[in-house]
N, C-alpha and C positions, 0 to 999 in steps of 0.2 A: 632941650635940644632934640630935635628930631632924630627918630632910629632912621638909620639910613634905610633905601627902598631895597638895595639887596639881603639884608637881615631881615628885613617881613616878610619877604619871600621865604628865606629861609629858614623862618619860623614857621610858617605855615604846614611850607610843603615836607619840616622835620617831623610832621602829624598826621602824615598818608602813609598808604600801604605802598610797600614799596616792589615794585618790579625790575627785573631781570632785562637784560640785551636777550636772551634766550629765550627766556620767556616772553616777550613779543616777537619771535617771529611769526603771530597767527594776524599780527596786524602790521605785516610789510607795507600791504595795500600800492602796491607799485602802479595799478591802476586804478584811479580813485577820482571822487570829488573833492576840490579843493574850495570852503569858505575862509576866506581873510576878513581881517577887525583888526584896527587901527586903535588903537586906547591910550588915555595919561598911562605913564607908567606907575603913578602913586594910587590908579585903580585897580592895579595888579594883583596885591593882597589882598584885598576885598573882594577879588572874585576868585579868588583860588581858593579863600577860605567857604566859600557859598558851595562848592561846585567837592571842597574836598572827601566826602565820602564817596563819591561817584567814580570816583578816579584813583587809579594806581600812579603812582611816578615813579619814572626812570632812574634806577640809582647803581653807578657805576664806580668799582673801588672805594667806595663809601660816599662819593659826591654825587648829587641831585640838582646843581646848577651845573652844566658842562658849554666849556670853553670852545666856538669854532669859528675855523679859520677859512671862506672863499676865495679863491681866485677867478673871475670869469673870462668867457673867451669870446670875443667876437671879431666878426671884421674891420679891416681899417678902416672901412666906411661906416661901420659899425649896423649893418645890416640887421642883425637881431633884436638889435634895440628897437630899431625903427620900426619893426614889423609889427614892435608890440605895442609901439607910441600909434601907428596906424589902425591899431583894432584886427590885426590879421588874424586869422585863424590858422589852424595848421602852422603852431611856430614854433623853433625853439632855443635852448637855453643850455650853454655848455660851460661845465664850471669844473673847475679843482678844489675837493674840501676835502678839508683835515678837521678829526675830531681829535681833539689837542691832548684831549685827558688821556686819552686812549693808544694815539700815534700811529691812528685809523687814517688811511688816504683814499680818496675814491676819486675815479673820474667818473662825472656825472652828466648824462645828456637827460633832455627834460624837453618833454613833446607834450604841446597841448592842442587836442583836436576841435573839430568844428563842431562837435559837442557836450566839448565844455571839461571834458575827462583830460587827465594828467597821466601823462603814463613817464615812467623814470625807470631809465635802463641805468647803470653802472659796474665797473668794474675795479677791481683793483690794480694802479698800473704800475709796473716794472720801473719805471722815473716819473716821479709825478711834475719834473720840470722839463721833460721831453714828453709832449704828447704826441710827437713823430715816430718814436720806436714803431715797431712791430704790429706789435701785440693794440695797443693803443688806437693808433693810426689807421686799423681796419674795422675797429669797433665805430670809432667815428665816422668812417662812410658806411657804413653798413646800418648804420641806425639814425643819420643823419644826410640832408644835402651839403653838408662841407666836408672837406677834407682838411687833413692835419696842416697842409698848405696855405691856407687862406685864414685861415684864423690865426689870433696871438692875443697874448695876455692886452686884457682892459682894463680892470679894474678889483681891486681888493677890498673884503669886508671883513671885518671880526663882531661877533654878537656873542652873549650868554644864552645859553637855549634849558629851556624846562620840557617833559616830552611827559606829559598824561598820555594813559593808555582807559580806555573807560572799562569799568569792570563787568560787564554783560555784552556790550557789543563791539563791529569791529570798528572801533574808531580812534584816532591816534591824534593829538592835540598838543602843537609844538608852540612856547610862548618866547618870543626873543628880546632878549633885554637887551638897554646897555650897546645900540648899532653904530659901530663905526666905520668909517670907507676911510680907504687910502688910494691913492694914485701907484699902478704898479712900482714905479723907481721907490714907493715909499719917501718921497717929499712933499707930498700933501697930504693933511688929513681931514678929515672932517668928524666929530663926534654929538650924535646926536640920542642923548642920554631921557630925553623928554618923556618919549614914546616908545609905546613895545606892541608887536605884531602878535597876533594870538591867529592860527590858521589850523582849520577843523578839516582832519582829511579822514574824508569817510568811504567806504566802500560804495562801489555805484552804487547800489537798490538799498540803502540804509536810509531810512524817513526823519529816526528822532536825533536828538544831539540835547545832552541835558546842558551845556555848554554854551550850545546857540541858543536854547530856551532861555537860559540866564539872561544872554548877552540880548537880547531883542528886549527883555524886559529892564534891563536898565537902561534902552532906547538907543543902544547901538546897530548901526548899520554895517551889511558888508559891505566891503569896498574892494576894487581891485589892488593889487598891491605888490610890485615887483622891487626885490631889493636892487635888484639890478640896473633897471631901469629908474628908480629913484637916485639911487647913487651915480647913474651915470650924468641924471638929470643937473646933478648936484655941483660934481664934481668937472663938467666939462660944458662950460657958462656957452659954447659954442651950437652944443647941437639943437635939433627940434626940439621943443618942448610943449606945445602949446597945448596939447590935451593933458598934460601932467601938471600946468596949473594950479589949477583949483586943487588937485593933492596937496603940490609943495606948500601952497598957502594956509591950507590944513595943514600941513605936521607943523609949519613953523608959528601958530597959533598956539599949539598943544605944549610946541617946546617954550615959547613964551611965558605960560600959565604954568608948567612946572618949574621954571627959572625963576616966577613971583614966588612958587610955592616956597621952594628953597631959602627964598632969600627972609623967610620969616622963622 
């Protein structure tokens, strides 16, 4: 019988040096470059184990795979999405997460400019099911073009998250397992267990990444990659999609060949 894919994970990464929430704050990197990689999930362990001297992991209350939970926000037209199905620049990304383990809430706004940089403001809010309070409500025009008025919940993900920190530079490397979307009422869901996202967020002026070096030599590509916009894709058979194609076709290839995998 096959070990399951989250116990080789967690075998692996039970054989890294382990790091602190405190101890990364010198690789916040709130403004950064973000590479995304698409992968089987059964290549998961075979590259944690290749990459694992290089890298510390995140380990929190003694757990090292941590549980999180998205809410996204967009308009009823779903304006955000679309900016980012359209190739726009200057766009962004407004979500509610919870780190589960922890009982961490942020409200997160997520800008990405016409140069390619990720810049992510967040705060901690007073209700994280009212993002009209106060306090909330002015973060969000203040760092955004919407107001707390014109947006409302879209869409719900839950994923597993691995969070490498590299041991000489500032780079931070989050791997999501295990992504599932839900419909806000939480009557639909969707679980797509195939594939897992691996995205290397490095400080602007950082050249190397022994991670990408990996991953280019096992003949992966980066790819654009929005959970958001995937899930929306997913989950609401009605809107745009046609540059998200050839993606959806891809994961559900990947998910095909790890459903044969399994089923041996």
């Amino acid at each position: 019988m096959d070990i399951p894919l989250s116990r080789q994970v967690a075998d692996v990464i039970g054989n890294m040096a382990p790091i602190s929430l405190k101890e990364m704050e010198h690789v916040r990197l709130m403004r950064r470059r973000d590479t995304k990689y698409v992968v089987s999930s059964t290549a998961v362990p075979g590259l944690l184990e290749e990459v694992h001297e290089k890298y510390h992991v995140l380990e929190v209350e003694n757990k090292r795979i941590h549980d999180y939970h998205t809410l996204y926000y967009d308009t009823p037209e779903l304006a955000m999405y679309h900016e980012h199905h359209n190739r726009r620049m200057n766009r962004y990304k407004v979500r509610v997460r919870k780190y589960v383990d922890t009982d961490l809430t942020f409200f997160e706004i997520k800008y990405k400019n016409n140069k390619g940089e990720t810049i992510k403001r967040r705060i901690r809010p007073e209700n994280s099911d009212d993002i009209s309070e106060d306090r909330t409500g002015k973060f969000l025009a203040d760092n955004s073009p919407y107001s707390a008025g014109e947006i409302t919940p879209a869409l719900q993900n839950y994923f597993k998250r691995i969070t490498l920190v590299h041991k000489h530079t500032p780079e931070r490397i989050t791997i999501d397992i295990e992504l599932n979307y839900s419909n806000v009422r939480g009557t639909m869901e969707i679980q797509l267990p195939g594939f897992s996202v691996i995205e290397i967020k490095r400080d602007r002026d950082a050249n190397h990444s022994d991670m990408i070096t990996l991953l280019r030599h096992e003949h992966y590509q980066a790819i654009g990659f929005s959970k958001y916009c995937i899930g929306t894709a997913l989950m609401k058979p009605q809107v745009k999609k046609n540059l998200f194609k050839p993606r959806l076709r891809q994961l559900g290839k990947i998910e095909e060949s790890f459903n044969h995998h399994l089923s041996y």
